[in-house]
N, C-alpha and C positions, 0 to 999 in steps of 0.2 A: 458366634454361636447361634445367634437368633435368625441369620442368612440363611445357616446351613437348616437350623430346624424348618423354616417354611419352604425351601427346594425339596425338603424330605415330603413334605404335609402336600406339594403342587406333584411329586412325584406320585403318590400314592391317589391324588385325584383323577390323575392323569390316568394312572392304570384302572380305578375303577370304571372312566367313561371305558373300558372293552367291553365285548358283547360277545356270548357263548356263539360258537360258529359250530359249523358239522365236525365229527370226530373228536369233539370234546376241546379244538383251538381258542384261543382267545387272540378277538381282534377289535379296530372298531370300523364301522362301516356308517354312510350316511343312509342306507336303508337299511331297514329291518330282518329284509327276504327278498329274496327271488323267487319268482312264479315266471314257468316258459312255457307257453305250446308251442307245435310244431313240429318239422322233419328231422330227419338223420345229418342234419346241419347241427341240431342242437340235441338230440335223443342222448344220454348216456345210459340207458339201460333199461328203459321201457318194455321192449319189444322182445328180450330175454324171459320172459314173464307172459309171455301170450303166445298160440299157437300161428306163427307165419314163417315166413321161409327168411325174412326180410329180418337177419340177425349180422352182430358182428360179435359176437361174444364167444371167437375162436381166433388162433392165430392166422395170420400176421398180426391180427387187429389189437392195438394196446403193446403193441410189441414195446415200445418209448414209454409207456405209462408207466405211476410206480407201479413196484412190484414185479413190472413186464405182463401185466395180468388183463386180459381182456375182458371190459366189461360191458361191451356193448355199445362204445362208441367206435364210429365210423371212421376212424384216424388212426396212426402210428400212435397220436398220445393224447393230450386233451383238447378239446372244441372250440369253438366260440364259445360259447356258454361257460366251460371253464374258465378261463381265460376274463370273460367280464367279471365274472364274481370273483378273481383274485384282483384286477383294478378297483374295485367298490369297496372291497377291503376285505373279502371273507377269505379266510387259509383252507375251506373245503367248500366245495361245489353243493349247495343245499342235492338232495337225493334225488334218485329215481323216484317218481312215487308210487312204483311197483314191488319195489325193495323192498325186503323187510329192512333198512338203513330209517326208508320213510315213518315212523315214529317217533312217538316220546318227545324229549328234548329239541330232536332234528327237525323237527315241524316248523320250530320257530323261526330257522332261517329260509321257509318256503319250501319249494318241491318243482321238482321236472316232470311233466305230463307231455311230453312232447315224442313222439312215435316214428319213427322212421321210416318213410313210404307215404306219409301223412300228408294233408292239401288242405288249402281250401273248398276245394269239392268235395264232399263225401264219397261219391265212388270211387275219387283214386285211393284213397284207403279200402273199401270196400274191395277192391280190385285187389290190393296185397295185401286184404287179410291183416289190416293194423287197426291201430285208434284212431279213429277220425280226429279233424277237429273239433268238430262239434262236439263229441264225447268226452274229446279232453278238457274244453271247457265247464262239464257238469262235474265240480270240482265241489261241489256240497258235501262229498265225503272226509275231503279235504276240511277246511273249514270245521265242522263237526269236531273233526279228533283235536284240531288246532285251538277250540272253545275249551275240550276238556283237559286240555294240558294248558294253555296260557289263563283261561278263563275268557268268559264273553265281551268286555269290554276291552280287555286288550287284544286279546283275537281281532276283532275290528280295527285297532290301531294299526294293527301288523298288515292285514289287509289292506287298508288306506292306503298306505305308506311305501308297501314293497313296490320295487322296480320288476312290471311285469315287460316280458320279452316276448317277440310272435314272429316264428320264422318257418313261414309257409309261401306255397304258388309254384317254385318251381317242380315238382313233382305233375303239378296240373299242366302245366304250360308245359313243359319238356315231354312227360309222360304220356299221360292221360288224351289231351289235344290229340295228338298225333296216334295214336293209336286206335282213339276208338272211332269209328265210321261215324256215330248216329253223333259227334261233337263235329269233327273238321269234314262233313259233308254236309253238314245242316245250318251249320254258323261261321263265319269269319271267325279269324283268331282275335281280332278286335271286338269282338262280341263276346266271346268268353272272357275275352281281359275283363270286361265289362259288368259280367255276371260274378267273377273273382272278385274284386274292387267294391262289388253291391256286399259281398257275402265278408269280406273283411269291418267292412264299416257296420255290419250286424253285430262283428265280434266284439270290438272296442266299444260297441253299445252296449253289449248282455255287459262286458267286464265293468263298465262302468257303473252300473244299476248296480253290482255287486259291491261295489266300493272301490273298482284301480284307478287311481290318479294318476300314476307314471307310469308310460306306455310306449316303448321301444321297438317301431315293426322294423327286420329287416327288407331292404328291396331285394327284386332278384336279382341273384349273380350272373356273370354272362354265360348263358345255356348253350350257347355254340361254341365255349371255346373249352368244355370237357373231353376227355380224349375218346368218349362212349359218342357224344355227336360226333363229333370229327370221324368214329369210327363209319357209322352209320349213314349220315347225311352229306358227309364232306366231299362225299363223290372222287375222293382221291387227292383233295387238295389237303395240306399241313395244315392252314390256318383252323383258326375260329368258322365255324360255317354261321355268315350274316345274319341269314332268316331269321335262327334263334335268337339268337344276338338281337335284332330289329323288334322281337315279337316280348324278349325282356325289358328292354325301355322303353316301348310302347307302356306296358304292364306300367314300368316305374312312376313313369309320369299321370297315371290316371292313379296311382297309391300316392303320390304327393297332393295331388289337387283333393283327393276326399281325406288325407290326414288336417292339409289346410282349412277343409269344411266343419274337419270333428273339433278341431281348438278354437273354433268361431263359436260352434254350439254350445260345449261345454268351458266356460269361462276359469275352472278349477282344474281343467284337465290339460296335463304335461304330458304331449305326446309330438313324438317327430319317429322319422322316417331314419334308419340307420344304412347308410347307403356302401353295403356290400360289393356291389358292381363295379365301382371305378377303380378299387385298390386288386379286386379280384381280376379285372380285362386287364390291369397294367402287368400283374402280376405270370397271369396267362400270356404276354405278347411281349411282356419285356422287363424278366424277372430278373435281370442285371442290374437293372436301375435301382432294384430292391436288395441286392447283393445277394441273389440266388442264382443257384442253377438251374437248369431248366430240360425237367424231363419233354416235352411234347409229349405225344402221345404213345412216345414206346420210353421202357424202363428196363434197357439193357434186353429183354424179352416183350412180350407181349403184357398190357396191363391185365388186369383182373375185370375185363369185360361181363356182362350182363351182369349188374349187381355185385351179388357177392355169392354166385351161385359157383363160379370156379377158384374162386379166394380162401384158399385153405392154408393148414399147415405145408403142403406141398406148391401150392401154387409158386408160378416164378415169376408172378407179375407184380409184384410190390418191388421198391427199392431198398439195395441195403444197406443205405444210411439215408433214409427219408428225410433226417436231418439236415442234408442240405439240399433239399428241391421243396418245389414246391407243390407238385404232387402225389398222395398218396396213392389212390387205385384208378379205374377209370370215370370217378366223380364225385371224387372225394379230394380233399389239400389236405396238407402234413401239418402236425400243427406250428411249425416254422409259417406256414404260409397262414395257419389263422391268429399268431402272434401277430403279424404284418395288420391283416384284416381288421383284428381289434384296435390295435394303434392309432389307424385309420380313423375309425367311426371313435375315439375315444372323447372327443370333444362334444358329440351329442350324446354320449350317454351323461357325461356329467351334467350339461345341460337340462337334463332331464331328471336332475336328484336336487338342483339349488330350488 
């Protein structure tokens, strides 16, 4: 009898270590929140909320998500960013922080400021009419509501503590570079990697002054092997077009060398490099290995080219069971292929919560 009473008394402890998550679940997690800047790699619903063209909060888009309900993520279902916060332990995605979702209670488990079309440069946002980074980082409003709902002291805790995420650059590299004259006539691409890498290591500096300990950037994924380069640049060939490809791990490797700079400087601070790239070119070149199919760059028709400007309810370029490929439109994965992704990178996130 006195067995059964203390398994009762370790059961009932047990359930109290859970911690309220979004939508009112109960889970536990070793951090408190999530905090993400950044693109349409990680956006669920920012950009529903502001005047730009740069939306996915129509169908196909969310077609796999519950409900079948499109909210603004860039995928058939959920993201990376979903996806890590169900490994971390949360049963719902902390919010858009443009939502009204972003309130009250839900604060506690952090917010999404991350915009899609978004960079580390300002004007490749400025160019699509989004949230910069830099804006998404002045996150004082945040903060603020987060004081008057947890109070100031643990506001601060939660800050400290939360696993922040930064998944920016290729919009600048892919987009931006190559399009505007007064960039790729005036500088190397190696120069802008340069001036990106100076402006990332700014970031992890303002987050830090702010209080983030734990600091998650993605690298970039391979920019030649979307089926919108391939369209464009590939000059007729199937593969991955190189260049991109060379001028992404070019990128990668000067964001390893200044993360290894930033954990020298600050002595408290957890941060490493989540290296999207390698699962994401294996997955592009030889998605069998990962037991997927593999769209290339056509999907029975033509994909859903420039953005998401011809990606409607009628569009015929989406697949229709994205479920088993690993492409959703022409620059975007299904999230079969960002389950893979996350899997991948899952031994540096944890590493970045002990």
């Amino acid at each position: 009898m006195a067995v059964r009473c203390l398994l009762l008394l370790l059961a009932i402890f047990l359930v109290s270590l859970a911690g309220t998550t979004a939508h009112g679940g109960e889970t536990w997690s070793p951090v408190p929140a999530l905090m993400v800047f950044g693109d349409s790699l990680v956006d669920i619903g920012n950009n529903d909320y502001i005047t730009s063209f740069v939306k996915a909060n129509f169908p196909p888009y969310g077609r796999d998500f519950k409900d079948h309900v499109a909210t603004g993520r860039f995928s058939n279902g959920r993201l990376l960013y979903d996806i890590i916060g169900e490994k971390v332990g949360f049963s719902g995605s902390p919010p858009a922080y443009l939502s009204p979702q972003a309130s009250g209670q839900n604060l506690l488990i952090g917010a999404n400021f991350a915009s899609a079309g978004s960079g580390y440069y300002d004007p490749t946002a400025f160019m699509l009419h989004v949230i910069s980074l830099s804006q998404q980082l002045d996150y004082k409003e945040y903060t603020s509501k987060l004081a008057a709902v947890a109070g100031s002291s643990r506001a601060q805790s939660i800050v400290s503590n939360s696993l922040y995420i930064i998944c920016a650059g290729a919009n600048d590299v892919g987009l931006s570079y190559y399009i505007n004259p007064l960039l790729f006539k005036t500088q190397i691409a190696g120069q802008f990697s340069d001036r990106l890498v100076g402006i990332f290591n700014n970031t992890v500096t303002q987050l830090y002054i702010m209080g983030a300990r734990h600091v998650g950037v993605f690298s970039l994924p391979p920019l030649g092997c979307t089926p919108l380069a391939i369209m464009v640049s590939g000059l007729g060939r199937s593969g991955c077009v190189p260049r991109l490809n060379n001028d992404a791990q070019r990128f990668n490797s000067k964001l390893d060398a200044v993360v290894d700079s930033l954990s020298k400087r600050y002595s408290d601070l957890k941060i490493a490099v989540l290296d999207i790239y390698t699962p994401w070119h294996s997955l592009a070149t030889s998605p069998g290995s990962q037991g997927r199919k593999h769209i290339g760059h056509f999907c029975k028709h033509k994909p859903c080219f420039l953005l998401v400007l011809l990606c409607n309810p009628l569009s015929i370029g989406t697949c229709p069971n994205a479920k088993k490929y690993v492409r959703w439109d022409s620059l975007h994965l299904s999230e079969a292929a960002n389950r893979i992704i996350v899997d991948s990178i899952a031994e540096g996130i944890n590493k970045l919560l002990v």
